[in-house]
C-alpha positions in Angstrom: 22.0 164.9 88.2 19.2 167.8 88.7 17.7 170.3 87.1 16.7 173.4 87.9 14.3 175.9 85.4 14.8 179.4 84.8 11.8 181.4 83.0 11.9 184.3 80.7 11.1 188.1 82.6 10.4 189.8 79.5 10.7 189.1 76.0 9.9 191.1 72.5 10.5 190.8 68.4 11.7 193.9 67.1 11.0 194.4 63.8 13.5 196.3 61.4 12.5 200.1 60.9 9.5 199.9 63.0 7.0 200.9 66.1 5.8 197.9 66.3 6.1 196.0 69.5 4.7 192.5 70.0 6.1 191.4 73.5 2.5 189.9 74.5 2.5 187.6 71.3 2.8 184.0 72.2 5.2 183.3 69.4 7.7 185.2 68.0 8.4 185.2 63.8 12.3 185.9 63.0 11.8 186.7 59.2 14.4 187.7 56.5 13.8 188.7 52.9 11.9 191.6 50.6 8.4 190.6 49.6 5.5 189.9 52.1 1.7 190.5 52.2 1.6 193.9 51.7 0.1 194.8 55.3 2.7 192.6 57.0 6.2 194.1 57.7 8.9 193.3 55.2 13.2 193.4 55.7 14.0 191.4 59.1 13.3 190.9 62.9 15.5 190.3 66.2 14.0 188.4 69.2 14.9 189.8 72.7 14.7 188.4 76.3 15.8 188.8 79.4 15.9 185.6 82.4 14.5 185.6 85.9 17.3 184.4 87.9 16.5 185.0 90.9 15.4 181.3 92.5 18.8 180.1 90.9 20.8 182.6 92.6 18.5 181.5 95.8 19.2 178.5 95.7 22.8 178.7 95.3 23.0 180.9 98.1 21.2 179.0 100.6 22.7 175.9 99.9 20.0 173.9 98.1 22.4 173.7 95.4 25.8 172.8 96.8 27.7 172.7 93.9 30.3 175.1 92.8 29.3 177.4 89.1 32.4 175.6 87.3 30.0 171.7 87.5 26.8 173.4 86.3 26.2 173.7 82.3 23.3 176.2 81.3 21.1 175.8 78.1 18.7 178.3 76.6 15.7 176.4 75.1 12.8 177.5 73.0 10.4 175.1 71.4 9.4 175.5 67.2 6.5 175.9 66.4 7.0 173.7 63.2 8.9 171.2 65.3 5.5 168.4 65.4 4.7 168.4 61.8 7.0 167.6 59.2 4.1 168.3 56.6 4.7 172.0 57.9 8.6 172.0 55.9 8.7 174.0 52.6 5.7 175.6 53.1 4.2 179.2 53.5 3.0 180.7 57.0 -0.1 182.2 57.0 1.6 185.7 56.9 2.7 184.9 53.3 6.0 184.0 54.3 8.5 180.4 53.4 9.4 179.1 56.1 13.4 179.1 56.5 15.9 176.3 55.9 19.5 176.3 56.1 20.5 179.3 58.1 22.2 180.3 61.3 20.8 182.1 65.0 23.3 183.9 67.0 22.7 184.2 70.5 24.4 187.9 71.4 24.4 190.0 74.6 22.8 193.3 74.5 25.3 195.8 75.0 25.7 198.1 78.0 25.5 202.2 76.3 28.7 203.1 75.3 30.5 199.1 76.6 30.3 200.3 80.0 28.5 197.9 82.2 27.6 200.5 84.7 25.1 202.0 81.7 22.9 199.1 81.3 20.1 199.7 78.6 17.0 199.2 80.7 14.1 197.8 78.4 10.8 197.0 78.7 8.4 194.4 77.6 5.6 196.2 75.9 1.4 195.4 75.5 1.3 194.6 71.8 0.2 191.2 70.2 -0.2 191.8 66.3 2.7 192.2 64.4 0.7 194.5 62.0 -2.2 196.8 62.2 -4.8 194.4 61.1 -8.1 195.5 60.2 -10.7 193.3 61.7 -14.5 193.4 60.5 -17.0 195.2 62.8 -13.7 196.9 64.5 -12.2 200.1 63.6 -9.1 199.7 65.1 -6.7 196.5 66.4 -6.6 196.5 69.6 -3.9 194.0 69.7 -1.8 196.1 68.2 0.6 198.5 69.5 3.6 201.0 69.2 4.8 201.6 72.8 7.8 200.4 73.8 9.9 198.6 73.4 10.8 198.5 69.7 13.1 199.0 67.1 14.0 202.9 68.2 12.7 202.9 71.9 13.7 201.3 74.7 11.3 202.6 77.2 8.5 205.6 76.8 11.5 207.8 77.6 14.7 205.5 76.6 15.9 204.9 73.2 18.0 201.8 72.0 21.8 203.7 70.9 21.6 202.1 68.0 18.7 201.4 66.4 17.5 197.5 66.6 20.2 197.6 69.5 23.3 197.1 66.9 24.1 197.7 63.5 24.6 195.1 61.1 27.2 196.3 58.8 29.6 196.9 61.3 29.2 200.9 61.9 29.2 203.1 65.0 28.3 203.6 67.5 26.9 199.9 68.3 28.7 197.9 65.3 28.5 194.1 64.9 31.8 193.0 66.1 31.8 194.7 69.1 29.3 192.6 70.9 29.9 189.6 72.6 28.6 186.1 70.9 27.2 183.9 73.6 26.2 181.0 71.4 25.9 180.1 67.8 23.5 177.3 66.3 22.6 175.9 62.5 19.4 174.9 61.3 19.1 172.5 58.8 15.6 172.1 57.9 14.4 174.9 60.5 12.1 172.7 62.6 14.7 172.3 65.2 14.7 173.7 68.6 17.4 176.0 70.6 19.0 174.9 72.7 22.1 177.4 72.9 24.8 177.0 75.6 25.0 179.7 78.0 27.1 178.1 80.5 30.2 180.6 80.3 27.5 183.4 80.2 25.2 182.7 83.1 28.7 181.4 85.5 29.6 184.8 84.3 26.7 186.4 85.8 26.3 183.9 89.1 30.2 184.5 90.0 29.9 188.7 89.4 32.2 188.4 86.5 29.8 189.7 84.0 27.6 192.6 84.7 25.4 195.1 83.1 23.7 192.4 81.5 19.8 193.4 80.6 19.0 190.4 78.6 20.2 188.8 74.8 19.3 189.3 71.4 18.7 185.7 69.1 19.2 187.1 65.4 20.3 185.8 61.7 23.6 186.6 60.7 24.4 189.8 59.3 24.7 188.5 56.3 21.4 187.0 55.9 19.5 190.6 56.9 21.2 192.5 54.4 21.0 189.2 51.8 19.7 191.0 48.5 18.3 189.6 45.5 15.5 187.6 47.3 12.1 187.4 45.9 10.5 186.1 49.2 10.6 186.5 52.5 11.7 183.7 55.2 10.8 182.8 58.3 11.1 180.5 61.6 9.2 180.5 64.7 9.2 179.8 68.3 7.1 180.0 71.4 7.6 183.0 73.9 6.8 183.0 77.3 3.3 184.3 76.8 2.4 180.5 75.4 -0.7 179.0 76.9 1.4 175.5 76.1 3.5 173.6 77.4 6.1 174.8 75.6 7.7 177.7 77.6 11.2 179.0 76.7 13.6 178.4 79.9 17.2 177.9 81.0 17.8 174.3 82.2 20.7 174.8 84.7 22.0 170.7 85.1 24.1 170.3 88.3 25.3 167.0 89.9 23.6 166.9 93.5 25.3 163.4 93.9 25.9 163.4 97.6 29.8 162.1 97.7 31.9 160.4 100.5 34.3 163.2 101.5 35.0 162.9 105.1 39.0 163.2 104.7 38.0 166.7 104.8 35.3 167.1 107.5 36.7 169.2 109.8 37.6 172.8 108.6 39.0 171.8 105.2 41.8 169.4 107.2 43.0 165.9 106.4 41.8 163.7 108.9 43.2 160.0 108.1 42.1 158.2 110.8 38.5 158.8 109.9 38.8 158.2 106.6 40.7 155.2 107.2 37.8 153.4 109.7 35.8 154.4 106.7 36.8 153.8 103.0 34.8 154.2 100.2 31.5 154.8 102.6 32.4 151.6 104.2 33.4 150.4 107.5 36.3 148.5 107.8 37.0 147.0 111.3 33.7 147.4 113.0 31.1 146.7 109.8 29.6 143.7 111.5 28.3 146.6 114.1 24.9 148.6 113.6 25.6 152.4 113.0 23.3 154.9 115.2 25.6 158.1 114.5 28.2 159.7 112.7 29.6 162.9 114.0 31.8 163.7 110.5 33.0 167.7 112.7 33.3 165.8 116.1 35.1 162.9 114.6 32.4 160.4 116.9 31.2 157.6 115.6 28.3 155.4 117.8 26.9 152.2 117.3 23.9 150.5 118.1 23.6 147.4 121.0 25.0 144.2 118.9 24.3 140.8 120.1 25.5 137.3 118.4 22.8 134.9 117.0 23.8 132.4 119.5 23.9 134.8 122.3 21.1 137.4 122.3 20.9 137.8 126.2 24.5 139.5 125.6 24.7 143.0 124.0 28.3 145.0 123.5 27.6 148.3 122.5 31.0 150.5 121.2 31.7 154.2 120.3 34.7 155.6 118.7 36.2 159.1 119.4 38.9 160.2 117.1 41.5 163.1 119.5 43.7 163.7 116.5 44.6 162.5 112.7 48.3 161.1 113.7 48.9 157.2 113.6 49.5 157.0 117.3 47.5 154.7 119.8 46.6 158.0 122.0 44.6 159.0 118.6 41.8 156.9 119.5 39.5 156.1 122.3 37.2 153.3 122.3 34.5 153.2 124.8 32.6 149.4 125.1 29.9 148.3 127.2 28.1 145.3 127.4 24.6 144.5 128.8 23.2 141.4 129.9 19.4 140.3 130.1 18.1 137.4 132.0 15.0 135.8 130.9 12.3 138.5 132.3 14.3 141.0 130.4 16.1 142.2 133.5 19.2 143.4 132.3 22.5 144.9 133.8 24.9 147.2 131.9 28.9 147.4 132.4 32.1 148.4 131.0 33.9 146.1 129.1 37.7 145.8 130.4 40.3 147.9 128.7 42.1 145.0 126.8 38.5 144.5 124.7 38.9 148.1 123.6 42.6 148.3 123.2 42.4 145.3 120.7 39.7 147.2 118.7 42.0 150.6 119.0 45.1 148.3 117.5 42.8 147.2 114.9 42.3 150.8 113.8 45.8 151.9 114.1 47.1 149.3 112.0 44.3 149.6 109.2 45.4 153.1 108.9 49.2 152.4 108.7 48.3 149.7 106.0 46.0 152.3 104.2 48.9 155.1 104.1 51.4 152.6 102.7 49.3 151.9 99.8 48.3 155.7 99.6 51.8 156.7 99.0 52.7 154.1 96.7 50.2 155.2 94.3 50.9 158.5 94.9 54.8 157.5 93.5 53.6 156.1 90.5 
């Protein structure tokens, strides 16, 4: 089993009603509730990211990975920030928020404009870093702060999200809540846990061309728990983005089984060829295993093996290839070629071919390991 890593393109928190845009921060803060420090935002954020999938598709298409979408499971994981210190549970952040417990992430697509996959909603990251405009001594203005896009209203300098925060939460038009498509759903208990969301059907989707006009996904509480009223604090969890300077960048972990299997019933152009399979079962030979093996020609059906002398004989070599001419159980299916060399003692040697009953008793034994082999295939087939 392998894996193979997948890295964010772009990611950004939008933050409910506002300009800001924090797509440089290193760690994004999904907050719910209705009191906060007064010059930190209040009501609730969505976290938004799109994957860099090219080297996968690469890889797929030039054969590095052999395997077919429907053995490869794709997870989404991003790291807590809370996740190394339990001391950190129950506690306020420094932005004057509790940090979250007991609550739900949903992992949704972001919609295409009006459903249609050939409208995509083209996004981009954005410069900011602050999630407020802080005021910093000796410094008039935050630099680290910024309102371009993207953010809640604004796709793009020019573009615009068609609903506001990308869909609305209590289900009305144009973008409503139960219209998009839920990749992946996850509870937190104590809200130190990672994600790890399954996005197998999604990315297969995507790889195989059966999903398209995706720009990236949306990780967001429940509706319920944005409009929740009656709150007197505000909530929070956190994770790193891919602007970390740890070792704890989000990523895709695409696992696929690379296990290099014995399939050579179906080496040459998808056809059943018995006889080769037969001479070898299982990987191993099963008539000439006492032979060394130079080369195996799985297309060409040739097998070759290396000069083979007897402990008690080493001045006297036999060296044999095998050709297999067709798949049938007939004695014309086979040809065996032998030779044998023999050294005297200043390593003089002479070759010749060995007579035709030598490799007609070697053919036989082929023939009838393969008629034994089919018998037994069959009667496990009838049970």
């Amino acid at each position: 089993m392998s894996i193979h890593k997948s890295y964010f393109s772009r990611n950004n928190t939008l933050i409910y009603n506002s300009y800001t845009n924090t797509g440089r921060n290193p760690v994004t803060e999904l907050f719910f509730g209705t009191t906060a420090i007064s010059q930190y935002p209040i009501g609730y954020s969505r976290f938004i990211f799109d994957l860099d999938l090219d080297s996968l598709i690469a890889k797929l298409t030039n054969g590095v990975i052999s395997t077919t979408c429907s053995t490869m499971k794709h997870t989404l994981r991003m790291t807590n920030t809370s996740n190394f210190d339990i001391e950190l549970l129950n506690t306020f952040t420094s932005q004057g928020r509790l940090r979250a417990t007991s609550f739900d992430l949903l992992l949704l697509r972001i919609p295409p404009i009006n459903f249609d996959p050939s409208l995509p909603q083209i996004w981009d990251e954005g410069v900011g870093y602050d999630f407020a405009d802080l005021q910093y001594q000796y410094v008039i203005t935050d630099r680290n702060y910024s309102t371009r896009p993207s953010n809640w209203f604004e796709t793009t300098t020019i573009g615009v999200w068609e609903e506001n925060g990308i869909y609305n939460n209590r289900n009305l038009s144009p973008v409503p809540f139960s219209a998009l498509t839920l990749v992946a759903e996850q509870h937190f208990e104590f809200g130190d846990e990672n994600i790890e969301f399954d996005m197998t059907n999604e990315i297969n989707g995507i790889l195989n061309n059966t999903i398209s006009g995706v720009t990236g996904w949306v990780i967001a509480y429940k509706p319920q728990l944005e409009l929740f009223s009656g709150l007197t604090d505000t909530y929070e969890v956190q994770f790193f983005t891919r602007h970390t300077q740890t070792f704890y960048e989000p990523h895709l972990d695409t696992s696929y089984n690379d296990l290099i299997e014995d399939d050579r019933n179906l080496f040459t152009l998808g056809k059943v060829n018995k006889l080769y399979l037969y001479l070898y079962e299982d990987g191993n030979p099963l008539n000439l295993d006492f032979l060394p093996l130079i080369n195996a020609d799985y297309t060409g059906g040739i097998i070759i093996y290396d000069w083979y002398s007897q402990a008690n004989n080493p001045k006297e070599q036999i060296k044999i290839s095998v050709q297999f001419l067709s798949d049938e159980l007939r004695s014309d299916s086979v040809k065996i070629t032998a030779h044998k060399k023999i050294c005297d003692n200043a390593d003089r040697c002479s070759n010749s071919t060995i007579d035709q009953n030598f490799s007609n008793s070697i053919k036989e034994n082929i023939i009838t390991a393969a008629r034994t082999l089919k018998i037994e295939e069959a009667k496990k087939e009838k049970k």
